[in-house]
C-alpha positions in Angstrom: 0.0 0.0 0.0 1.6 3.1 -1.1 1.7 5.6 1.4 -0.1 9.1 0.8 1.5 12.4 1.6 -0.6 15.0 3.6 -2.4 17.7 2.0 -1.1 21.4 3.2 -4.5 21.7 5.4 -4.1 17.9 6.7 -0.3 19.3 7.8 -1.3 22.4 9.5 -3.8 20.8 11.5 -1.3 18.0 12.7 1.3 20.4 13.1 -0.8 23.0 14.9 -2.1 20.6 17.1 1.3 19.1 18.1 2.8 21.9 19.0 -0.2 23.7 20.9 -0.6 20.1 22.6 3.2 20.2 23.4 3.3 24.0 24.5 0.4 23.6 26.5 1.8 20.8 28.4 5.1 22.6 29.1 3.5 25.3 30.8 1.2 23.5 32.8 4.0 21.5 33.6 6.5 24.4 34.6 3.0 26.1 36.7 2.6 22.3 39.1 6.4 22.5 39.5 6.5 26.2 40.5 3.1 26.3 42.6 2.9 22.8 44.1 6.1 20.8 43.3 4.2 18.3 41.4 4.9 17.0 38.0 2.4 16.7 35.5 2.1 12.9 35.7 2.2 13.1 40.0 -1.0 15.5 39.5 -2.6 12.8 36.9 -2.1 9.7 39.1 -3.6 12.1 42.0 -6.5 12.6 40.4 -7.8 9.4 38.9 -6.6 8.2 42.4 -8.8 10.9 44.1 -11.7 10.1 42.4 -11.7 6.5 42.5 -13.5 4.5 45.1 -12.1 4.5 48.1 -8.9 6.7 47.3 -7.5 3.3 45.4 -7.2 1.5 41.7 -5.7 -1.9 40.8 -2.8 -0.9 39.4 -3.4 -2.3 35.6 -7.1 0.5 35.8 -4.8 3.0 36.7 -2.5 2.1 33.7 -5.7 1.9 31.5 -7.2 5.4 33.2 -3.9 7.2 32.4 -3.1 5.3 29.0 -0.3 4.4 30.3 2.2 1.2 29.7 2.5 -0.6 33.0 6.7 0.1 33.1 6.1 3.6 32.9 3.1 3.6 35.7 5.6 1.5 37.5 8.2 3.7 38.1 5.4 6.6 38.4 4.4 5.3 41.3 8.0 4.1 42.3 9.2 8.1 42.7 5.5 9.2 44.0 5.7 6.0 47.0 9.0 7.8 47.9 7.7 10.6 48.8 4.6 9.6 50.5 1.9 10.4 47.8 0.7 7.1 47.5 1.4 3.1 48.5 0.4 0.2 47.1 -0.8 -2.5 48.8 -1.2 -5.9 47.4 -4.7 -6.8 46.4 -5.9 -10.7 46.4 -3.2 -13.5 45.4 -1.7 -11.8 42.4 -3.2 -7.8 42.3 -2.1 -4.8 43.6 -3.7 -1.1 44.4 -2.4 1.8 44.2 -3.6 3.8 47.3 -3.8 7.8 47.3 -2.1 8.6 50.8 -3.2 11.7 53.5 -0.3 13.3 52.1 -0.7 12.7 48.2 -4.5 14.1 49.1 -2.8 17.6 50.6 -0.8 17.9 47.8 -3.6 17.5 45.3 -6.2 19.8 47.2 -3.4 22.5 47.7 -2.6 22.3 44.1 -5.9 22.1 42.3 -6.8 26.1 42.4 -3.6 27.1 40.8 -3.5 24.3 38.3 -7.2 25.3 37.8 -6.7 28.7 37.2 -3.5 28.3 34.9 -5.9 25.8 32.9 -8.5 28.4 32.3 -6.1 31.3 31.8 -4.0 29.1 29.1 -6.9 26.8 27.5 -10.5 27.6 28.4 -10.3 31.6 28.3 -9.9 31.3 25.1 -12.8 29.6 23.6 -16.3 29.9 23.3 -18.5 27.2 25.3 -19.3 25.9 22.3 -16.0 25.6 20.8 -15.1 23.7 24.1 -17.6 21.3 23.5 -16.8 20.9 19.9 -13.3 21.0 20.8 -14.0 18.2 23.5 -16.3 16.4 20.9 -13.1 16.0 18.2 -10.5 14.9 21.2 -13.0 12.2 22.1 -13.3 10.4 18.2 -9.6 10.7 17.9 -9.2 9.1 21.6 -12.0 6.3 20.9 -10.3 5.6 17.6 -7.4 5.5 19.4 -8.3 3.3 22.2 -9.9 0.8 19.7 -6.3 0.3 18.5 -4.8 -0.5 21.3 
């Protein structure tokens, strides 16, 4: 199958998307580090922790959550158990959890208004409610398609 070149408009939107996506990402990850001392990824694995039943996931749902290989959830939660943020604690014969801790709880609730704010100032300012939603509809098909891959 011979592969097809992208058209100029099929380029710009890739590109522009990459580098927005990539841009975006570096400041929100140099705001957690400034305000908080979280990385991007520590304020990820928070979250889906914090939202999760009972503060804790089976390790391979937090994997499939983030979408995430298991190595690199591994060592994730390798630096973020050093520090206190979470533990995991085995789960049955073979499974294990990872737990959010009292003090990975702190550091998420302390920094979720700045991270908040630096969200709206850098992404949701900036559009209409309706282009969020269409914006949030086009993420989703690429995502599902993506997911279906996997």
């Amino acid at each position: 199958m011979a592969q097809q070149e992208l058209t100029e408009r099929e380029l710009r939107a890739w590109r522009t998307s990459m580098q927005m996506m990539e841009l975006l990402r570096g400041r929100i990850e140099q705001q957690l580090q400034a305000t908080s001392g979280l990385s991007n990824a520590d304020y990820s694995v928070l979250s889906l922790l914090s939202e999760a039943p009972e503060q804790r996931m089976r390790i391979y749902e937090l994997c499939a959550s983030a979408g995430w290989e298991k190595s690199r959830m591994h060592h994730q939660l390798t630096r973020m158990s050093k520090r206190g943020l979470v533990e995991r604690e085995r789960c049955g014969s073979r499974g294990m959890d990872a737990v959010l801790t009292e003090v990975g709880m702190d550091a998420l609730v302390s920094a979720v208004p700045c991270h908040a704010r630096e969200v709206r100032r850098l992404f949701v300012d900036h559009l209409t409610p309706e282009e969020l939603d269409r914006f949030a509809e086009l993420s989703g098909t690429i995502l599902e398609h993506l997911r279906s891959e996997q």
